[in-house]
C-alpha positions in Angstrom: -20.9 49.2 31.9 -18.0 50.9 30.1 -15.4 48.4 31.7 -17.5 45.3 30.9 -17.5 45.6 27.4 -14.2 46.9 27.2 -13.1 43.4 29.3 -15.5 41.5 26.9 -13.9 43.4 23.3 -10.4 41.8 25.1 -11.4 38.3 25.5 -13.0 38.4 22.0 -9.5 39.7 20.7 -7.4 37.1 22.8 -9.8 34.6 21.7 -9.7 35.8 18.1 -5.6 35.8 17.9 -4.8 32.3 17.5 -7.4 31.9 13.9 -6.4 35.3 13.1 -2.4 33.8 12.6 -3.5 30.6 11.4 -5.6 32.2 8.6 -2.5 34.7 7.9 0.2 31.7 7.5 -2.9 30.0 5.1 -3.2 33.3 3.2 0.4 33.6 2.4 0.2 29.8 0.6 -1.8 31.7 -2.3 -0.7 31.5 -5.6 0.6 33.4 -7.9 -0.7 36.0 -5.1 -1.5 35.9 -1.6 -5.2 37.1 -2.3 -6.0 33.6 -4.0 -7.7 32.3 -0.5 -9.1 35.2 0.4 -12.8 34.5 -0.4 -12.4 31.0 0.5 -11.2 31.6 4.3 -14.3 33.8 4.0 -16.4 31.8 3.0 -15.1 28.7 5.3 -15.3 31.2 8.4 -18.7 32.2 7.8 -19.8 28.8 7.5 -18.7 27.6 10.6 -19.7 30.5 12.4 -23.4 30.3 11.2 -22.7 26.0 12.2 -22.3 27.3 15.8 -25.2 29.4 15.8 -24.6 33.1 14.9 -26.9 34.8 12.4 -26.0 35.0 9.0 -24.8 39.0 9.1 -23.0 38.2 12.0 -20.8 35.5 11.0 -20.4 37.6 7.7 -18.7 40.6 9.9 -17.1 38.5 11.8 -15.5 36.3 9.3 -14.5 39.6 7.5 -12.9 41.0 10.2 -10.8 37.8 10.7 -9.7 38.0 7.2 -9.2 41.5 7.4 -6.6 41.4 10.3 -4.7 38.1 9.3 -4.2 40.4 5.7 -3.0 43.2 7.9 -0.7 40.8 9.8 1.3 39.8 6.2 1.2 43.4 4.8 -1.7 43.0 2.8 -3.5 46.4 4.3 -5.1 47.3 0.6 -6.7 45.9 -1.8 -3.9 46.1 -5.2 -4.8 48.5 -8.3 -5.2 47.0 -11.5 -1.3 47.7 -12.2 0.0 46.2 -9.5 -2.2 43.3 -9.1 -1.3 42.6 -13.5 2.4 43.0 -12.1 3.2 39.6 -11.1 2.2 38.5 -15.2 5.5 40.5 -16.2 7.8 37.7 -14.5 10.1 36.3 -16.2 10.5 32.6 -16.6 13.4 30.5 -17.1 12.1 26.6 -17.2 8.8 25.3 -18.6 6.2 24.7 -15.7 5.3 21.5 -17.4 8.3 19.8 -18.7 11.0 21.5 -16.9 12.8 22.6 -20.3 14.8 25.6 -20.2 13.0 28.7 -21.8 14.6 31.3 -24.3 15.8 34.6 -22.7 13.3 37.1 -21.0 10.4 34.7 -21.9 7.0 36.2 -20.6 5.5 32.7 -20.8 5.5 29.7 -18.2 6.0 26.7 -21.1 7.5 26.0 -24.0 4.6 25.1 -26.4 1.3 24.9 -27.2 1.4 21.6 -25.8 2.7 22.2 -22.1 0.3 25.0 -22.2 -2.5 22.8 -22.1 -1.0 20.7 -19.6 -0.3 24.0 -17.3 -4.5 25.4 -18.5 -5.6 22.0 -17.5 -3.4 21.4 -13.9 -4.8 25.1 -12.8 -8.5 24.5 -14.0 -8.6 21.0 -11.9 -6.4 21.6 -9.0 -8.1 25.3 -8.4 -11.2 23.7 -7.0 -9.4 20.9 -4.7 -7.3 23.8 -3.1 -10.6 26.1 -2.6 -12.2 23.4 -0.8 -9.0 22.5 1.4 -9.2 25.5 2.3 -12.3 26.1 3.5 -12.0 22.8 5.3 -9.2 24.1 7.5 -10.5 27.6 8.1 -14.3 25.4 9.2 -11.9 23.7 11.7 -10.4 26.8 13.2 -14.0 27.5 14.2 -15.5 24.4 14.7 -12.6 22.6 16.6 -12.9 19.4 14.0 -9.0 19.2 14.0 -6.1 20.3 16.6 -5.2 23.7 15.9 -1.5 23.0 14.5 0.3 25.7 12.5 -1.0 25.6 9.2 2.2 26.4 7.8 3.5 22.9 8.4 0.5 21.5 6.1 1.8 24.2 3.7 4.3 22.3 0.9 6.1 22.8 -2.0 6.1 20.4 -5.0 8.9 18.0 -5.6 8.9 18.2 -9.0 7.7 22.1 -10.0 8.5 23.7 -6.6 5.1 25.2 -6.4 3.1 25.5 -3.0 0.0 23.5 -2.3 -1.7 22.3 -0.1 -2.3 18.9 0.2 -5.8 17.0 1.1 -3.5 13.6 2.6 -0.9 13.1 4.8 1.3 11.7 2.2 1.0 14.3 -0.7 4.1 15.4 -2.0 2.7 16.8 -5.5 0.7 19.0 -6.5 -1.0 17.0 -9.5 -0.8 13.9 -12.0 1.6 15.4 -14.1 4.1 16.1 -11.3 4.1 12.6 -10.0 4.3 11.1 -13.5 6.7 13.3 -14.8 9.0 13.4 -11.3 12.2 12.1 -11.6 12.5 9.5 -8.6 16.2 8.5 -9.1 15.3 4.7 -10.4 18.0 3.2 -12.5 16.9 2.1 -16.0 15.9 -0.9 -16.6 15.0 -2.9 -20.0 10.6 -3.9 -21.4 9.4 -6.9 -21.2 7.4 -6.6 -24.0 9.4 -4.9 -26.3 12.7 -5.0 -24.6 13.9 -1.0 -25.0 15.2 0.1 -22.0 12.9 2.8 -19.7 13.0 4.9 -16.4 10.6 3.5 -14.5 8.2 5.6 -12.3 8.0 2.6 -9.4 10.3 0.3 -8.7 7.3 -2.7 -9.5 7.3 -1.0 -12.9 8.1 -3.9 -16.0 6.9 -2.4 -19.0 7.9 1.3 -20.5 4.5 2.0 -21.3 0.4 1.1 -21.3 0.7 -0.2 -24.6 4.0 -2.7 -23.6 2.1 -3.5 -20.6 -1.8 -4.5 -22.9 1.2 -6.7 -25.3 2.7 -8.5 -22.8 2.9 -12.7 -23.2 0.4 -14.7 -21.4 1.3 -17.8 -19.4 -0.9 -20.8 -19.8 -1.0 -23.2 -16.8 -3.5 -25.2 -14.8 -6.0 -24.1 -12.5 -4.9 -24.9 -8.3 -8.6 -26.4 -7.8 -9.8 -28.2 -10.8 -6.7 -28.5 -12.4 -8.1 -27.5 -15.9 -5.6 -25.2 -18.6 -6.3 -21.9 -18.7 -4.7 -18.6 -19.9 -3.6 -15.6 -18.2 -1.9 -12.0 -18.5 -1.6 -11.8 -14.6 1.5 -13.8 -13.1 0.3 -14.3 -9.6 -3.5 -15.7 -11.1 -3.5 -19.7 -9.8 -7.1 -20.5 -10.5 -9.3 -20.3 -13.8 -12.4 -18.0 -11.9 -12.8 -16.2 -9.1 -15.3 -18.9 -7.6 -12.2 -21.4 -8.1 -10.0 -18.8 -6.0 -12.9 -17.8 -3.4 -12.6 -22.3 -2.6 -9.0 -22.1 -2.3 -9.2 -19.5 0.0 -12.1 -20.9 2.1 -10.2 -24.1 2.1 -7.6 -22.4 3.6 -9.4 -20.7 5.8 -11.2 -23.7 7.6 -7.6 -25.8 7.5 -6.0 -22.6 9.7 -8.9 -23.3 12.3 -8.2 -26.8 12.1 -4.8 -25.9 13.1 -5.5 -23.5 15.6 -8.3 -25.8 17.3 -5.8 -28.8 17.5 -3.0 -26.6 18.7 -5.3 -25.2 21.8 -6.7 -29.2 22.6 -2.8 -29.8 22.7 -2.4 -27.2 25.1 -5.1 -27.7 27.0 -4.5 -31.7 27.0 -0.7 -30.9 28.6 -1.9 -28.5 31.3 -4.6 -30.9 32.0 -1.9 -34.3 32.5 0.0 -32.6 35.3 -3.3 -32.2 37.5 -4.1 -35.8 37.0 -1.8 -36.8 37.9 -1.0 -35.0 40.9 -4.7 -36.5 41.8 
């Protein structure tokens, strides 16, 4: 009996080793600490273990002792004391977090003014609940299988613009929020308003105005409509028809020419496959 649970306490281990590092590497993404996720890969754990059918106490042990070991695994044995977990508030900072202006000497705040510290209060109140549910997302999938089991490190990135990690919920992602991919330099040469003709840094490269209010004052083009051929005005350079009925015909009409051409082009084929064979009759 002795050597049956002992085999049994192995394959629970060597099943258990793979989540136990995954959760580790997702641990160590925490910020400004790496006991941000804890709780969440608790709670995601749990969840999915309860999903597969174990009580609730027993998924709660068991999820604990997952999180417990991948915090062992990154050195994260004990829980920190009120001084050193208040430690990590003492940094100093030498560039704004929300402009990127460089900050006086030994400054003990992350921005520059009451302004960027809005921006910085706001970024962390939003984002804090789209990270908490990424993460219990990927810990769910550990358990439940929903996703290949990749190193979650490579998921794991680092802003382009503040160089802060996060985790992102697409494929794509490269920032961490709005105000990072508005405010990221992209390298675009500037280039001069349509509206009001001051020259701009452009976010995109289909970017023609330096701002909403440019882009609400910009010059309308009056020309006819492509299907009744009535004058109309427009703000929108690619707009051909007066209404959306007008450009729902056009396209219909286009539609139903295309089949025309398609149906004569297979009658053609068929008609010189078919002149061969009759005449070889």
């Amino acid at each position: 009996m002795g050597k049956a649970k002992k085999r049994k306490r192995q394959q629970e281990r060597l099943h258990r080793e793979p989540i136990v590092r995954e959760v580790a590497e997702l641990l160590k993404a925490g910020t400004p600490t790496w006991w941000r996720f804890t709780s969440e890969a608790r709670h995601g754990l749990r969840a999915a273990l309860c999903m597969k059918g174990m009580s609730w106490a027993a998924a709660d042990e068991r999820a604990e002792l997952i999180v417990r070991l991948a915090r062992h695994r990154i050195g994260m044995s004990l829980y920190p004391t009120w001084n050193v977990a208040s430690a990590g508030s003492e940094r100093i900072h030498h560039f704004c977090r929300a402009c990127g202006g460089a900050l006086e000497e030994d400054s003990r705040h992350a921005w520059c003014g009451v302004e960027c510290r809005s921006v910085i209060m706001n970024n962390a109140y939003h984002g804090a609940g789209r990270h908490d549910d990424a993460v219990r997302r990927r810990t769910m999938a550990l358990i439940l299988g929903a996703v290949p089991k990749v190193a979650l490190a490579r998921t794991i990135r680092r802003c382009l613009h503040c160089d802060g990690q996060f985790i992102p919920k697409k494929s794509d992602n490269r920032f961490c929020s709005q105000y990072c991919s508005a405010h990221f330099d992209r390298g675009l040469p500037e280039r001069k308003c349509e509206t009001c003709e001051k020259l701009f840094r452009p976010r995109l490269k289909i970017s023609r105005h330096c701002s909403r209010l440019c882009a609400a004052r910009k010059p309308k083009i009056t020309r006819p409509c492509a299907h009744c051929g009535e004058t109309f005005t427009t703000a929108r350079a690619y707009q051909l028809t007066c209404s959306r009925a007008h450009g729902r015909e056009i396209d219909r009409q286009k539609q139903q020419a295309a089949r025309r051409a398609q149906a004569a082009q297979r009658a053609a084929g068929a008609q010189a496959v078919a002149s061969p064979m009759a005449e070889a009759a």
